[in-house]
C-alpha positions in Angstrom: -45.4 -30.4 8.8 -46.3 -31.6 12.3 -46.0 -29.1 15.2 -46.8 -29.6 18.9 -48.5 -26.7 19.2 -49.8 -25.1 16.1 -52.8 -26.9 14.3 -52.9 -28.5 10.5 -55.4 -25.3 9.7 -52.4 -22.9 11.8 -50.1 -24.2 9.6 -51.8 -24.3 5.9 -52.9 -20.7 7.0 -49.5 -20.0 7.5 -48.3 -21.6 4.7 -51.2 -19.7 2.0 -52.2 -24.0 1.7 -55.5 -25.0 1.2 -56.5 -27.7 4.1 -57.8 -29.6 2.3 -54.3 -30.2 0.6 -53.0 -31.7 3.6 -55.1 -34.6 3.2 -55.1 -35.2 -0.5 -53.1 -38.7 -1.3 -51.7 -38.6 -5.5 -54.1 -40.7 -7.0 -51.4 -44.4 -7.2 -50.4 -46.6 -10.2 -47.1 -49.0 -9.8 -44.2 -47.6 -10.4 -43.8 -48.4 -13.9 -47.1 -47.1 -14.9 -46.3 -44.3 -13.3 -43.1 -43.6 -15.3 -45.5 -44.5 -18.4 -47.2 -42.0 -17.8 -45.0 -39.4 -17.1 -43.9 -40.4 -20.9 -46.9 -40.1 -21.9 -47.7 -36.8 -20.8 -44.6 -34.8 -22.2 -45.3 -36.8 -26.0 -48.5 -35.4 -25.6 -47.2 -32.0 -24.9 -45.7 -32.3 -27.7 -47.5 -34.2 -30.5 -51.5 -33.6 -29.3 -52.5 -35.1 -32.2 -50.9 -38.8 -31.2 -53.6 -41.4 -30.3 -52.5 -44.5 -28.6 -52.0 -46.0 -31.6 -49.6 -44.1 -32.1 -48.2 -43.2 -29.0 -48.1 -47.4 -28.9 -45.8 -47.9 -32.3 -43.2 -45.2 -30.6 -42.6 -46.6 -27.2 -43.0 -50.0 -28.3 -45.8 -50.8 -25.2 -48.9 -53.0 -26.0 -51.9 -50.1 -27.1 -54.5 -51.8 -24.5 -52.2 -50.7 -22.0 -51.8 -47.1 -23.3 -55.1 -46.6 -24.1 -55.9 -47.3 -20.0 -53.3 -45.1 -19.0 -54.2 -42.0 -21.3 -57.9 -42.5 -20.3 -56.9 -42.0 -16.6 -55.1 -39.3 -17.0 -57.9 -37.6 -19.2 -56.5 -37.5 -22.6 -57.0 -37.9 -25.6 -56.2 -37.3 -29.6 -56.5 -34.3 -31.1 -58.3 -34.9 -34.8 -61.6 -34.8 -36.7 -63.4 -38.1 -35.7 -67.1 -39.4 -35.4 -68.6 -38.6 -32.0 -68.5 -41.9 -30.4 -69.0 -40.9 -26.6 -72.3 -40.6 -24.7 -72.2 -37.8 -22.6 -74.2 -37.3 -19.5 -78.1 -37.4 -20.6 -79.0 -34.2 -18.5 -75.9 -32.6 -19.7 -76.0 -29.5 -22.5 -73.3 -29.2 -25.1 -72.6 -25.6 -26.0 -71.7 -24.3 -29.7 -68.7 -22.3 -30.0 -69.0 -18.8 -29.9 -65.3 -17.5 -30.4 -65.0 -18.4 -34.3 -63.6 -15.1 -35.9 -64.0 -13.2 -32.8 -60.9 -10.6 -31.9 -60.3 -10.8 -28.7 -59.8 -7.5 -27.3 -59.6 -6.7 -23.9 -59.4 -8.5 -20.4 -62.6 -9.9 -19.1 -64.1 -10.3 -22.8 -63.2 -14.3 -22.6 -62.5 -16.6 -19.7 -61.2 -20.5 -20.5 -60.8 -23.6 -18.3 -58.8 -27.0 -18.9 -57.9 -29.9 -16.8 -54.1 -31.5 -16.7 -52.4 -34.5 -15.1 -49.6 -33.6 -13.0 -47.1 -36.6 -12.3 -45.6 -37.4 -9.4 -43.0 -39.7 -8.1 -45.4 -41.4 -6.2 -48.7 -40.8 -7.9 -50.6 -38.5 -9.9 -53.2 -35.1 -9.3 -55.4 -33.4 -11.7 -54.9 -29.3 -12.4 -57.2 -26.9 -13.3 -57.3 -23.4 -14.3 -59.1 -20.3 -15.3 -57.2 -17.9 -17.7 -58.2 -14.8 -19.3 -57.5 -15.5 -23.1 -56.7 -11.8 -23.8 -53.7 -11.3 -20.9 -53.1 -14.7 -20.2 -53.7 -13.9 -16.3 -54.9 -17.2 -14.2 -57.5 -16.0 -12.0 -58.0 -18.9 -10.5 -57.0 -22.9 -10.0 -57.8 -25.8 -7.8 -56.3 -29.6 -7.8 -57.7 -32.9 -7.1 -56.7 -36.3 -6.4 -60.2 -37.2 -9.1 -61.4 -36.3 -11.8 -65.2 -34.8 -10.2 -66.3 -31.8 -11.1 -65.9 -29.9 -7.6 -62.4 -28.5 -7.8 -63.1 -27.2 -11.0 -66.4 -25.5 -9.5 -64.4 -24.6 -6.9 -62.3 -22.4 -9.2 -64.7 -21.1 -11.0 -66.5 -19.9 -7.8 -63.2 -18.2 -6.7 -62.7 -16.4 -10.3 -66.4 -14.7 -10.5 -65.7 -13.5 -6.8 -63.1 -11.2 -8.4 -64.1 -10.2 -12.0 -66.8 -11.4 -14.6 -66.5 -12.7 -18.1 -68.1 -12.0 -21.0 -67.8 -15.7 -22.8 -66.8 -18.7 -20.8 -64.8 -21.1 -23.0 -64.0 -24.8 -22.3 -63.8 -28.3 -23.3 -67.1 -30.9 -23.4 -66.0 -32.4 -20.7 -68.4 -33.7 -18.5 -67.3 -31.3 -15.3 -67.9 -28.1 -17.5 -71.2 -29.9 -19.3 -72.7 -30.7 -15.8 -75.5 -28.6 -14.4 -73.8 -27.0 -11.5 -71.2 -25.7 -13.7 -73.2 -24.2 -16.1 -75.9 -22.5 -14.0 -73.3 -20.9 -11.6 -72.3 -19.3 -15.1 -75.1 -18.5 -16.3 -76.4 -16.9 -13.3 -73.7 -14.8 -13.3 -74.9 -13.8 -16.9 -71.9 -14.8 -18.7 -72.3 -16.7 -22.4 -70.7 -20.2 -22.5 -68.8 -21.8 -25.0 -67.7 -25.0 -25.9 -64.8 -26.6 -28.1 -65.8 -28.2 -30.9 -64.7 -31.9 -30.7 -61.6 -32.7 -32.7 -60.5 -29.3 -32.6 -56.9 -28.4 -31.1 -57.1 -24.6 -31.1 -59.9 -24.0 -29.5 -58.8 -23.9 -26.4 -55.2 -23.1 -27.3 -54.0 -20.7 -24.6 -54.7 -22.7 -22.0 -52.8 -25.5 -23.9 -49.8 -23.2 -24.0 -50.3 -22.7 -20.2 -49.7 -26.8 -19.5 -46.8 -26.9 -21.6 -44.8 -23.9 -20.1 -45.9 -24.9 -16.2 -44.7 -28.1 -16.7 -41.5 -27.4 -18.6 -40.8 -24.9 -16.4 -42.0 -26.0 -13.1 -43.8 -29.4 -12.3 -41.1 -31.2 -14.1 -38.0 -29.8 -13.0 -39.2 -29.5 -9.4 -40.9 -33.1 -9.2 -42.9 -32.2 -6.2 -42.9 -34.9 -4.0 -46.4 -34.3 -1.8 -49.2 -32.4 -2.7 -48.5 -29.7 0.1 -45.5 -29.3 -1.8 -46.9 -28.8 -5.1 -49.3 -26.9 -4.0 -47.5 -24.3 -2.4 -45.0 -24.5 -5.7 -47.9 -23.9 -7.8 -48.5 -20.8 -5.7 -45.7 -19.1 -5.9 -45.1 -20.0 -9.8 -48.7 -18.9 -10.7 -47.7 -15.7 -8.6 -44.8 -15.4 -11.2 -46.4 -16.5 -14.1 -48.9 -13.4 -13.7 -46.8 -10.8 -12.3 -43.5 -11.2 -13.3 -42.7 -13.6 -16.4 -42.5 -11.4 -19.5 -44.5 -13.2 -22.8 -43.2 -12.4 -26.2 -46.6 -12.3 -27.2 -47.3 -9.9 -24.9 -44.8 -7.3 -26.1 -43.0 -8.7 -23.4 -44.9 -7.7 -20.1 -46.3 -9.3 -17.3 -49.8 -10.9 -18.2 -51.2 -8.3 -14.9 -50.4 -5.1 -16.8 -52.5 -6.3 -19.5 -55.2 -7.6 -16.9 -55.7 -4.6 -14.6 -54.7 -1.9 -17.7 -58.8 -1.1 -17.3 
């Protein structure tokens, strides 16, 4: 991407490339970790409910190991447990507010998640904001760590467009810390917050991961972040505008978005 006379901001500009991706390294691991967790990540696409017990017994790797590499990559199983966690003192948890609501029209709720994206040489962390009601992504960010500014970052670039009624996400700690839950609030909008153990709360946005990485991040294995990032453009561009979902009576999740 070097050029003798056009500068790195010229060229990202050019390009529709955050800066800031052209100095983001993947996250490393060795090699073999790497492929682990690439493994790892497409079992737990599939069987969310798999601890590393489990997840252990079927690839036939010693469970200290697993259980390091699914913490680094953020995940974990998907059942009714004991909360054993401490979360961040200052931090609020949020009930859920979407339990027997009919979701009804565009801008009624907002969600946010965080994936791991593999890469031959590394890893990055995804976020996005979806409206549950079109499935439209509004906005998304990625990071080379798991801190809480690219997904504030998001979030900053979705209110500038629309507002939300309910805000819906994970307890993780970038959506339970401070900064993320005043910007919301002082944008009026109601948050919400999974209830631990519970895999549909958050289910669109878990549909989201599985058909962007079937359908993109996998076959494509980006090999830099410009790369994925401008990949991630331009399938996000298609995603919204012009992949029909069955469960959309087979249209575009923008007619649904901007049908106001």
């Amino acid at each position: 991407m070097e050029h003798c006379s056009l500068s790195i901001r010229r060229q990202c500009e050019l390009l529709g490339l955050n800066r800031s991706s052209w100095y983001y390294e993947p996250a490393g691991e060795s090699a073999e970790n790497l492929q682990w967790m690439r493994r790892i990540d497409e079992q737990y696409l599939a069987t969310p409910y798999y601890g590393s017990r489990k997840m252990a017994e079927l690839f036939g790797v010693n469970r200290k190991r697993i259980q390091r590499l699914m913490r680094l990559m953020g995940l974990e199983a998907i059942y009714p447990k004991p909360r054993l966690t401490q979360r961040v003192a200052e931090h609020r948890i949020y009930p859920y507010l979407l339990r027997n609501v009919e979701v009804v029209r565009a801008d009624q709720v907002w969600s946010s998640d965080i994936t791991y994206v593999p890469m031959p040489t590394g890893f990055m962390y995804l976020t996005v904001i979806l409206d549950w009601y079109s499935r439209y992504v509004l906005a998304w960010r990625l990071s080379n760590t798991l801190d809480s500014s690219f997904c504030l970052e998001a979030l900053d670039e979705a209110l500038s467009q629309r507002r939300p009624e309910i805000f819906n996400s994970d307890q993780g700690v970038q959506y339970t810390s401070l900064a993320f839950s005043r910007r919301l609030e002082a944008a009026g909008v109601a948050i919400s917050m999974d209830g631990r153990g519970r895999a549909l709360d958050n289910v669109f946005v878990e549909r989201l991961w599985r058909t962007v990485k079937y359908e993109d991040i996998y076959p494509k294995a980006y090999a830099t972040v410009p790369a994925l990032e401008k990949g991630l453009s331009s399938y996000f561009d298609f995603y919204c505008h012009r992949r029909i979902h069955q469960s959309l009576d087979y249209r575009p999740p923008v007619e649904l978005y901007r049908a106001r």
